[in-house]
N, C-alpha and C positions, 0 to 999 in steps of 0.2 A: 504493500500500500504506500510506503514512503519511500521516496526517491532515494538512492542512495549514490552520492556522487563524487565522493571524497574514499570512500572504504576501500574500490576496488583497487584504488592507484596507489593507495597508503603502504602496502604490501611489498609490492615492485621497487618502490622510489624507497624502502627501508635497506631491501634488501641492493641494491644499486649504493647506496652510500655506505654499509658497510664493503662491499668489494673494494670501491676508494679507499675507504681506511686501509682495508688490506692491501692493496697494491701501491698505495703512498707508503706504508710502512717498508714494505718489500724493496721498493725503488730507493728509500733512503738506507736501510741495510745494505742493500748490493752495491751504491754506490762511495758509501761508507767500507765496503770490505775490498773491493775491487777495484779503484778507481783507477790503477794502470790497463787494466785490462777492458774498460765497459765500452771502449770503442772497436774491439774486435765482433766480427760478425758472429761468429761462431757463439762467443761466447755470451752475447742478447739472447740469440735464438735459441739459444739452451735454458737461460734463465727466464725467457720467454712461458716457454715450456713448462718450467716449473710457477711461474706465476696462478697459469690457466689449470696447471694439475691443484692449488690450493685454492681456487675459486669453485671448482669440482664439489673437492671435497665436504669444500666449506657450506656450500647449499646443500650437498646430498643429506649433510649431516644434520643441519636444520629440520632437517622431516623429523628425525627422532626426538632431539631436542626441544622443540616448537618453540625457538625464540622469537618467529615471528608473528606468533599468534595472543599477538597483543589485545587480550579483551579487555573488556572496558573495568573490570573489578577486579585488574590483574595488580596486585600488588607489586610493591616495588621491593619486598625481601623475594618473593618469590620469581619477580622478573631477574635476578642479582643471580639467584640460585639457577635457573634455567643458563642463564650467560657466564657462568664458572663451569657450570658440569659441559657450555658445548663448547668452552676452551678447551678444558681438562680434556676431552675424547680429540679433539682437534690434534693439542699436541704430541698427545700418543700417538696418534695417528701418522703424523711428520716424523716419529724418533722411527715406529716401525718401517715406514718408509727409506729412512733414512740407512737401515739395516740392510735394504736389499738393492740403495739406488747408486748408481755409480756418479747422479747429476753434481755437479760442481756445489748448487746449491742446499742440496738435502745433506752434500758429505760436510760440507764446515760447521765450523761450533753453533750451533742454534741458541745459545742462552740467551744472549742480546736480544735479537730475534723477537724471541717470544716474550719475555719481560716486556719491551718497546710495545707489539703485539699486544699485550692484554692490557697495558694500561690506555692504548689506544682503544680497544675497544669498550672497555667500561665508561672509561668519557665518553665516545662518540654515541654508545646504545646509551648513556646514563638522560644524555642532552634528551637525545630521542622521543624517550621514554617521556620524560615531564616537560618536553614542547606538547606532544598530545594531547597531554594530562591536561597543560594549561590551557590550550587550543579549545577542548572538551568544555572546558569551566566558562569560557566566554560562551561555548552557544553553537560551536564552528563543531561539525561531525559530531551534530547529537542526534539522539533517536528519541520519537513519538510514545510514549505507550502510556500504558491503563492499566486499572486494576478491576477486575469482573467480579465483585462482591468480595468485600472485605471481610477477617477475623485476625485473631493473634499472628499472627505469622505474616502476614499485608500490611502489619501496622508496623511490625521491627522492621521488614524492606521495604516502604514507603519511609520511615524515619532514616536510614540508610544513605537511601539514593535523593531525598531532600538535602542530608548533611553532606555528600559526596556529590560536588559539583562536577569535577574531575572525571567522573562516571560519564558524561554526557550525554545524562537521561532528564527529560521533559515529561513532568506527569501531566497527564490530563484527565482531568474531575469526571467521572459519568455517575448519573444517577442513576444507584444500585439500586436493587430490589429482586425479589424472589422471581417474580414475574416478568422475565427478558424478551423485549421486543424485537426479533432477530430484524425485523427492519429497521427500526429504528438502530439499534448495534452497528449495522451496516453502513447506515449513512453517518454515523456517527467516524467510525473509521476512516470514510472517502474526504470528512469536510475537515477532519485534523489529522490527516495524513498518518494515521497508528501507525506502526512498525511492531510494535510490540505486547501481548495482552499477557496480561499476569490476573491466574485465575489457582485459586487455594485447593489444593488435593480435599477439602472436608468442606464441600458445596451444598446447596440445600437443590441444584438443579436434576432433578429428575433424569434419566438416562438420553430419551429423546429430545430431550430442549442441548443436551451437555452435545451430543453426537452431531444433532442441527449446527450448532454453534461453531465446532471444530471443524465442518464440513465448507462452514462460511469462511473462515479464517483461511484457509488452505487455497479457496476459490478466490479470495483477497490479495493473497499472498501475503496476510499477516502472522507474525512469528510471538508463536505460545508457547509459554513459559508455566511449569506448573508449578504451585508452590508449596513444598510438604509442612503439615504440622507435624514437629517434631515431639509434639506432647501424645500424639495421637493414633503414631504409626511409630514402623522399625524400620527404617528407610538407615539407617545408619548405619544398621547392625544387619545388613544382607546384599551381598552381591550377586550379578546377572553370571550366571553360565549354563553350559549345557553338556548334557548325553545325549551323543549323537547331535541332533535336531531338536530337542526336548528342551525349553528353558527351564533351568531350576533357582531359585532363589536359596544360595549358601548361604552360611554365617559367615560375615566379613573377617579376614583375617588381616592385622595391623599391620604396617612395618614391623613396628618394634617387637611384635608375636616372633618376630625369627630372629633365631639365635644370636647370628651373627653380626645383624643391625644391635639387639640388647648388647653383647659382646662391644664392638665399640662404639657405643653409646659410654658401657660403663669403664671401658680403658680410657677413653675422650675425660671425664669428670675427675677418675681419678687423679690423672696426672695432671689437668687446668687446674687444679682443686689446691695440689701440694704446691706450683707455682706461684700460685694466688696467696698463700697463706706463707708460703715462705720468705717471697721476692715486696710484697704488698701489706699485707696483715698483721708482720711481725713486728712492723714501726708503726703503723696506724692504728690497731687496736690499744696502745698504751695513750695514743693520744687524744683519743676519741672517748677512752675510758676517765681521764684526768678531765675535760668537756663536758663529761656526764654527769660526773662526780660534785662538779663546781656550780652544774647551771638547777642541782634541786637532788634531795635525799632521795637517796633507793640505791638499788642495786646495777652493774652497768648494765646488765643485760635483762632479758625478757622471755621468757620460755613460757611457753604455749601451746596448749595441746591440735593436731590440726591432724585432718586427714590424708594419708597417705597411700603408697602402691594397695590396689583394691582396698581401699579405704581403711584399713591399718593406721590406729593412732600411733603419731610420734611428738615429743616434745622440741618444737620450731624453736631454733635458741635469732632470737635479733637485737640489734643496742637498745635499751630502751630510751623512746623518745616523749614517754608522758610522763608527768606525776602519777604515782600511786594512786590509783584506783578503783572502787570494785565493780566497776565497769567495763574493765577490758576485755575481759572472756565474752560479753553478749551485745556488747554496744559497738557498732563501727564508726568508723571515725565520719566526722562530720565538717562544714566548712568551717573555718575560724572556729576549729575547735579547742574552747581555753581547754583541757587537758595536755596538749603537747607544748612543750617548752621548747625554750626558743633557739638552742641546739639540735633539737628533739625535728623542729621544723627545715632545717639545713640539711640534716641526717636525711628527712623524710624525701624534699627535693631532687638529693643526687644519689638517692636508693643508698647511701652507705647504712644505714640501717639492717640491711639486709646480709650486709659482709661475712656476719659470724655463721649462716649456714651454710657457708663452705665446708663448717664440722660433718652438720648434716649430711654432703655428700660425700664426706669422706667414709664417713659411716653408714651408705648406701641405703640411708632414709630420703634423700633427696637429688638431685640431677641440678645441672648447671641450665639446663632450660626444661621447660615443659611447664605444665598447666600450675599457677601460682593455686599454693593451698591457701582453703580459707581457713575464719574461726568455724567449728564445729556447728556454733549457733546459724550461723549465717548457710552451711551446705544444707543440718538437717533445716530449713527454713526453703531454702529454694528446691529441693530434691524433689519434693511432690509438686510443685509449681513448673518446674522445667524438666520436658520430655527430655530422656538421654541425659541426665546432669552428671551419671555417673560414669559418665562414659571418658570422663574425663580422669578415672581415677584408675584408668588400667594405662598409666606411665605414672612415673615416679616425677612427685611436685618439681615442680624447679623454684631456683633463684630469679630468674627472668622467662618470658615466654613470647607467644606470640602476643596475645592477646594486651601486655602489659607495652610493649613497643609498638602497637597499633595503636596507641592509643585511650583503650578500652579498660579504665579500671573500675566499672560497675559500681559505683557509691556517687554518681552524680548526674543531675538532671534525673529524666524518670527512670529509676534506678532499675523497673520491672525489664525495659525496652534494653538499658543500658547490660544489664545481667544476661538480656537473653544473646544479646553479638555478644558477649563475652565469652558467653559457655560454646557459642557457634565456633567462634575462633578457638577455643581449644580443641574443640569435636573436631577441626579441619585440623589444627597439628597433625593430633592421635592417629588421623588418617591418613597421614600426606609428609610423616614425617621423613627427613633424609640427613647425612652429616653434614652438607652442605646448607640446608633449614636452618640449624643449630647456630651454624658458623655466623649467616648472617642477622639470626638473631642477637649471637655476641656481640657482635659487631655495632648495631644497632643501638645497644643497649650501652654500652663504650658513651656510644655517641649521648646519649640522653644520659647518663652520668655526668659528663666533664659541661653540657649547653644548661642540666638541669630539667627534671620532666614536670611540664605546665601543670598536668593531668595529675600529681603526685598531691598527697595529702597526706 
């Protein structure tokens, strides 16, 4: 139904400017390592040769990696982690190469190369990436859509894609009701150009009004979106396969379910863990301890009982940042809350608060990332309120996660909406988790330590 006249070219002219990168880099390595020789015929047409074999590659490789299937709700950890794993397979792919070629340029040292190489191309995909983003937010390559009767689940993605400009989605109002006038629906469509209908898997429409409806959309060529209640289905907990021909609905199996990902996940924590507490910990916790100590009585630290791997209580040790109170086990913190002190509030801004559960992993009660545990009062509280909440407690809590570098720390504005992206973005960890997730989670998180997180209380 909506013109689309910016998407198909956006693809092309991505991939067209990385080649440049690639071959402006190539061209200054080669003329950096060769410069007596780059006037010989021979020896262009060879590195010719190998130009056009790394432009090959480099697209064919794309299919598996999908870096350039830039959608619109594509984060930027996850756009980072798709552009390191399709270096990382890239550059292997050049050393194997490299093993069997006799080319001038596969045989010389590669290090330069590929350092030059990837800082090349995280700037040039970084630009990319957030021209779109920004492109999106003015209005420039946005998409039409709607929502065909609202409930829970329409109100946290309509809150979403209102607060996510960058998305480049345009909601348009239709007046719900049980009663759907497929003609009126239709004109509704043609006269704001929909592109996209967003309609709740838990509808009140009847079989033949639902089947009408999708027959129109398809004859429209408008694109339906369906949208699972997660309170109300297992959409989470099953995946699509088959025997033979036969679909069957399995129980989902995680990354982290296998071995080897658990394996180094838990090598990974170990050894950041002793770093951190060695190199970092061992001068800063006396100082932070003498800060505590000065700015109000109690003790420096703060241990708390919190849910852990399948919901296994453990005692969370972090600085403490409030006065004594016997509110801390069931009361969450609120804005200008007089309880924290005024270290206590420094602490909270650049997460050093949280420093001392590095014990925690060391003592494989917690992970250096993954779903932040709560207070006890606050899980059993939302557990029956939010479908799948526990789905979050088959990985081991972390220090940092997704969820808390998005943004997302569920204690502000309407805390119901705010809880539920929260527990979503751990449920897509748990799903989707990789070492390279993790990595730019750290990373992330680095960053909102030393700037300060707004979002921190």
């Amino acid at each position: 139904m909506q013109r689309i006249r910016y998407s198909r070219y956006l693809k092309s002219i991505i991939i067209l400017l990385d080649l440049l990168v690639l071959a402006g880099v190539f061209i200054l390595y080669f003329l950096n390592r060769h410069q007596d020789s780059a006037q010989h015929h021979d020896v262009l047409s060879q590195n010719l040769f190998s130009l056009l074999l790394l432009f090959s590659f480099w697209i064919l490789l794309s299919g598996r990696t999908k870096i350039y299937n830039i959608t619109r709700n594509l984060t930027y950890i996850v756009f980072v982690e798709r552009v390191i794993v399709h270096f990382l397979l890239f550059i292997i792919g050049l050393i194997l190469i490299r093993k069997v070629s006799n080319n001038q340029f596969f045989s010389s040292r590669l290090t330069w190369f590929t350092l030059y190489l990837f800082y090349a191309v995280i700037v040039a995909k970084s630009l990319v990436y957030f021209i779109i983003k920004y492109l999106r937010s003015l209005g420039i390559n946005h998409r039409n859509v709607m929502f065909l009767y609202e409930d829970d689940s329409t109100e946290t993605l309509k809150n979403i894609l209102n607060e996510r400009k960058d998305y480049g989605y345009k909601l348009f109002d239709y007046k719900n009701s049980d009663d759907i006038s497929t003609d009126e629906l239709v004109s509704f469509w043609k006269s704001n150009g929909i592109h996209t209908l967003f309609i709740p898997t838990e509808n009140p429409f009847p079989d033949h009004k639902r089947d009408e409806i999708f027959r129109l959309a398809e004859a429209h060529k408008v694109h339906i979106s369906l949208i699972p209640d997660i309170s109300q289905n297992d959409y989470f907990f099953f995946d699509l396969g088959y025997i033979e021909t036969q679909p069957v609905l399995n129980q989902g199996k995680y990354p982290l379910d296998f071995y080897s990902n658990f394996l180094l996940k838990r090598i990974f924590d170990v050894v950041f863990s002793i770093l951190v507490l060695v190199l970092i910990c061992s001068w800063l916790f006396p100082l932070i301890a003498l800060l505590i100590k000065s700015s109000s009585a109690g003790p420096v630290f703060f241990v708390q009982k919190r849910y852990g791997f399948h919901e296994g209580v453990f005692n969370c040790i972090k600085f403490r940042t409030m006065i004594i109170n016997e509110d801390s086990a069931i009361k969450t913190t609120e804005e200008n809350d007089n309880r924290i002190t005024r270290i206590g509030t420094f602490l909270r801004r650049t997460s050093l608060d949280e420093m001392p559960q590095f014990i925690n992993v060391l003592k494989g009660e917690m992970s250096v990332v993954g779903p932040r545990p709560h207070m006890l009062a606050v899980d059993n509280f939302y557990k029956p309120k939010i479908g799948r909440y526990t789905l979050r407690s088959l990985a081991n809590p972390g220090i940092t996660g997704l969820a808390q570098v998005s943004g997302l720390r569920g204690d502000s504005g309407n805390v119901e909406v705010e809880m539920n992206k929260r527990i979503l973005a751990d449920a897509y960890y748990i799903r989707n988790w990789s070492f390279i997730l993790d990595i730019v989670i750290i990373l992330k998180t680095i960053v909102l330590v030393i700037g300060g997180d707004k979002n921190a209380r």
